[in-house]
N, C-alpha and C positions, 0 to 999 in steps of 0.2 A: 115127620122128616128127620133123617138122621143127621148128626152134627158131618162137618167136614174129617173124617179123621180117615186116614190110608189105609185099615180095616176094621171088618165088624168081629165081635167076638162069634165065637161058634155058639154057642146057643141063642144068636142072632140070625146065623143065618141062614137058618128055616122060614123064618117069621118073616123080617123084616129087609127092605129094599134100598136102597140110594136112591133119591130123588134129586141130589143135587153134587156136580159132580167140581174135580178140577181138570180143566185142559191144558195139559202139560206137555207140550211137543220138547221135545230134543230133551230127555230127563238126564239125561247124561253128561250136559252142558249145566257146569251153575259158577264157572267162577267168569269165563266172559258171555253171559250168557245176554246182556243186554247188545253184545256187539251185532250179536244176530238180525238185531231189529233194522242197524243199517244196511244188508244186500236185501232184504222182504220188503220193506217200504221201496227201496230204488228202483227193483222189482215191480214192484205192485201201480208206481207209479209210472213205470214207461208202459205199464200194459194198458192202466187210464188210459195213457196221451196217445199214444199209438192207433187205438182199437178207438179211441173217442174222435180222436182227428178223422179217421178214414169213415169210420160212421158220419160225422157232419158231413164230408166231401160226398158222401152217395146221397146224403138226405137234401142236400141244399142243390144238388148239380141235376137237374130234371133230365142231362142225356143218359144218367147212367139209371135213370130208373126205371129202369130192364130185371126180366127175373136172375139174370146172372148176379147182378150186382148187387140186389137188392137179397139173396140169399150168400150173399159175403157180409151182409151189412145183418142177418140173421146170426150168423155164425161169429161174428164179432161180439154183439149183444149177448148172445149164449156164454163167449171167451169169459165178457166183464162180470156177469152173473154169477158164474160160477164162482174167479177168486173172490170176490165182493164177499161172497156166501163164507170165505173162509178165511183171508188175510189181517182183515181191521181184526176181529178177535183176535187171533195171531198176534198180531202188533200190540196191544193192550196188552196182553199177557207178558209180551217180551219187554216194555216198555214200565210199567207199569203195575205188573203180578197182579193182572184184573183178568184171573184164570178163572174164575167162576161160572158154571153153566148150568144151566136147569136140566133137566132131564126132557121136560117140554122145548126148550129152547135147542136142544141136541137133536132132538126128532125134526126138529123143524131145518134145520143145519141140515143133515143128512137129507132130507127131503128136497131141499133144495140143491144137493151135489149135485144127487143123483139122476134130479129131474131135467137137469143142464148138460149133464153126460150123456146122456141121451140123446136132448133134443141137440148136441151136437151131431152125434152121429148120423141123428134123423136129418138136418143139416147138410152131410155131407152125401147122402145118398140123394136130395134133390139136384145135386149139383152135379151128381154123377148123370140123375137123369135128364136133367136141362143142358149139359153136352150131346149124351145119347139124341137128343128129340134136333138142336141144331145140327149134328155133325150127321149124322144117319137117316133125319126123315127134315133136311129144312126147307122144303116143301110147303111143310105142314106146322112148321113152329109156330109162327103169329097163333095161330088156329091152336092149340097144343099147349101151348106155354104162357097163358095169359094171367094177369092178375089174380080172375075167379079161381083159379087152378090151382095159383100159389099159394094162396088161401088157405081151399083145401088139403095141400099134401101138409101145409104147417100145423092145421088143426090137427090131420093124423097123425102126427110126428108127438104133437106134445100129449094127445089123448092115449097113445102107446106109453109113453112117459110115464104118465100118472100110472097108468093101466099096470107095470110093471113094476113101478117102487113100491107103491103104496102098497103090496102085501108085505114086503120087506121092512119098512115101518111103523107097521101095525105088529108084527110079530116079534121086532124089537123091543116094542113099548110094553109085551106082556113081559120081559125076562126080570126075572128077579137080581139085581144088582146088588147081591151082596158081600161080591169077591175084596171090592173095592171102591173107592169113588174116584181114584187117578184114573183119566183116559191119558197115554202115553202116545200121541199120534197131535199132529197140528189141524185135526179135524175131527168130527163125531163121522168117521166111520163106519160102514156094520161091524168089520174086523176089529175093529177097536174099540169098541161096547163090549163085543161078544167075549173080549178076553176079559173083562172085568163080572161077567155075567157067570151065574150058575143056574145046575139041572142040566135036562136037557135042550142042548142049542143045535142038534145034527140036521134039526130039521130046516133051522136057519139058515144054516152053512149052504143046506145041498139047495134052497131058492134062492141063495146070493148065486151059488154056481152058475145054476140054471141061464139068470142074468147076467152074468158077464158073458155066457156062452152068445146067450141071443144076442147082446150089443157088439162083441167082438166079433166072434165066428161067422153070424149070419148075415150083421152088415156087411165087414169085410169081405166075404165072400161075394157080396150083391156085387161090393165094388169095385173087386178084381175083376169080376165076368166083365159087369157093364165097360169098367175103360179097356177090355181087352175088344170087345164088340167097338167099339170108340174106335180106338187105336188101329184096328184089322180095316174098319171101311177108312179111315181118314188115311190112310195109305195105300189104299186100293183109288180111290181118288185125289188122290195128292196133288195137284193142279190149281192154281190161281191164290193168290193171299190171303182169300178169307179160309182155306182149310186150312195154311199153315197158323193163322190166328187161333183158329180155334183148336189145333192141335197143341198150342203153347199154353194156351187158358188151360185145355187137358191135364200137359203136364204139370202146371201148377196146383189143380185140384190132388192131381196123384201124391204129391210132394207133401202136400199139409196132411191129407189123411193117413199119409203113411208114418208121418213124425208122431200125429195123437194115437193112432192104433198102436206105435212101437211102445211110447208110452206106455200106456194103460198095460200092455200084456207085460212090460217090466216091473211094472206096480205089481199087479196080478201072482208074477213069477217069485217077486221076494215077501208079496203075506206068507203063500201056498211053503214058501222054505223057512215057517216064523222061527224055529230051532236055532238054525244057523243063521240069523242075521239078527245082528243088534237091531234093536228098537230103534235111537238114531240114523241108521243105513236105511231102516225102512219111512221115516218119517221125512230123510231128503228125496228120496226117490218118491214117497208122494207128493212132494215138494214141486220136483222137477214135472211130474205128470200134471198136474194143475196148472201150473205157471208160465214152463217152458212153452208149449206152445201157445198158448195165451200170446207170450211177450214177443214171439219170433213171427205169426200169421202174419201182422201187419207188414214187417218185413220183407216177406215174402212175396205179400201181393201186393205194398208198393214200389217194390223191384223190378216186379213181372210182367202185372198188369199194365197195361203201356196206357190205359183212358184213366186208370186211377192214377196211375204219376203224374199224367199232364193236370190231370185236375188238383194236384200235390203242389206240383211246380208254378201252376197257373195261382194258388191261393195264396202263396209264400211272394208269389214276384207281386201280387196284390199289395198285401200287407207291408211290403217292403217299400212300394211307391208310397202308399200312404205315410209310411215313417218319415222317408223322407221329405215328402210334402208339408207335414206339420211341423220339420223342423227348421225349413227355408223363414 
């Protein structure tokens, strides 16, 4: 294992690897760099309360455990996972300068984004399809959209998951790390391995491609068709409260996956321009792609969702009677 130092000598670095690195987000930041730690925790903790509160109110409220709600309360889980996977590091580092990471403990970080970026998006295309199956065949929903169902499109969801990272992982763990041991990003990255990595890495770059193509272009694209299929019957039958219900549920699903798709392809657009864009510029913008919506979904669909706010309103005017109660 080679010591911590910011490079290896050259006739080092044929032979020998970094196994142990530091994670240094915002490197450009060091005279108020502790200040940073106050908007990432205030952050990190309205995404807890937010995305934890509305998870209890679907888990504890048995009207809403319906597959609609019950894959918001998926996509919430996913939200927490993933900053989990990257904030409290983060915080330590900024807090504390407990920047330290293994190279095992990095794969498994990465592992963990990516396997949540995912099963986000996989997330969002059941939600695309539990509209389609209510709005276009509800007929046939009970029948369609049951439990056993949901099951299996989540098992498919996260077995795509694995299916997909884990070569990207694996061919991470063979690169020889001996450019450096600063990773400059507030996460293990592939982009941000790869720049401390030597030899050849083309092969890596064109499977990361591959995978953003698949998670971005081919969802998105699932999910433009499906709510435009949505959208076209729910207004060819526009008639009586429950299509405009569920045309507002619609709009809502459209609303949040358009915030995390914008996301990610802005993330996306400033690695692919790494020349021109400071390291800092690139580490808030992966910043905001992790976080931002994370902290804004609850928002969203305690806004929106008219069975989750009353269920919101109904636990608040709960807990309020009781306050009062024990203080008479």
């Amino acid at each position: 294992m080679l010591p911590l130092t910011e490079r290896s000598s050259p006739n080092q670095t044929a032979i020998l690897s970094h196994t142990e690195f530091l994670l240094y987000g915002f490197p450009g930041v060091s005279v108020s760099r502790s200040l940073l730690l106050i908007p990432f925790l205030s952050i990190y903790l309205v995404i807890l309360a937010g995305n934890g509160l509305i998870m209890h109110r679907i888990w504890a409220e048995k009207t809403l455990h319906s597959p609609m709600y019950l894959l918001i309360f998926l996509l919430f889980a996913v939200n927490v996972s993933c900053t989990s996977a990257i904030v409290p590091k983060l915080l330590l580092g900024l807090a504390f300068g407990l920047n330290h990471i293994s190279l095992d403990g990095c794969l498994l970080q990465m592992f963990v984004i990516y396997i949540t970026v995912m099963t986000e998006s996989g997330a969002l295309l059941q939600m695309a399809l539990d509209r389609y199956v209510a709005i276009c065949k509800p007929l046939h929903y009970q029948n369609i959209m049951n439990n056993n169902f949901l099951v299996l499109l989540t098992f498919i969801s996260l077995a795509r998951s694995v299916f997909l990272v884990s070569p990207i992982v694996i061919l991470v763990s063979r690169v020889n790390f001996c450019n450096s041991n600063i990773i400059s990003s507030i996460s293990c990255e592939n982009m941000a391995l790869l720049r401390i990595g030597c030899g050849n890495i083309s092969r890596i770059n064109l499977i990361g491609l591959l995978l953003r193509i698949i998670v971005s272009i081919i969802d998105g694209s699932l999910l433009l068709v499906s709510y435009v299929i949505i959208l076209s019957t729910a207004l060819k039958a526009a008639r009586g409260q429950a299509f405009h219900k569920a045309l507002h549920t619609c709009c809502t699903h459209m609303l949040v996956a358009f915030l995390i798709y914008l996301c990610g392809l802005l993330t996306s657009a400033v690695y692919r321009l790494d020349a021109s864009i400071s390291v800092n510029v690139q580490n808030l913008v992966s910043a905001i792609y992790y976080l931002f919506p994370a902290a804004v979904n609850p928002v969203i669909y305690g806004l929106r969702v008219k069975e989750i706010r009353v269920c919101l309103k109904k636990s608040f005017k709960i807990k309020h009677m009781d306050n009062g109660g024990s203080s008479e």
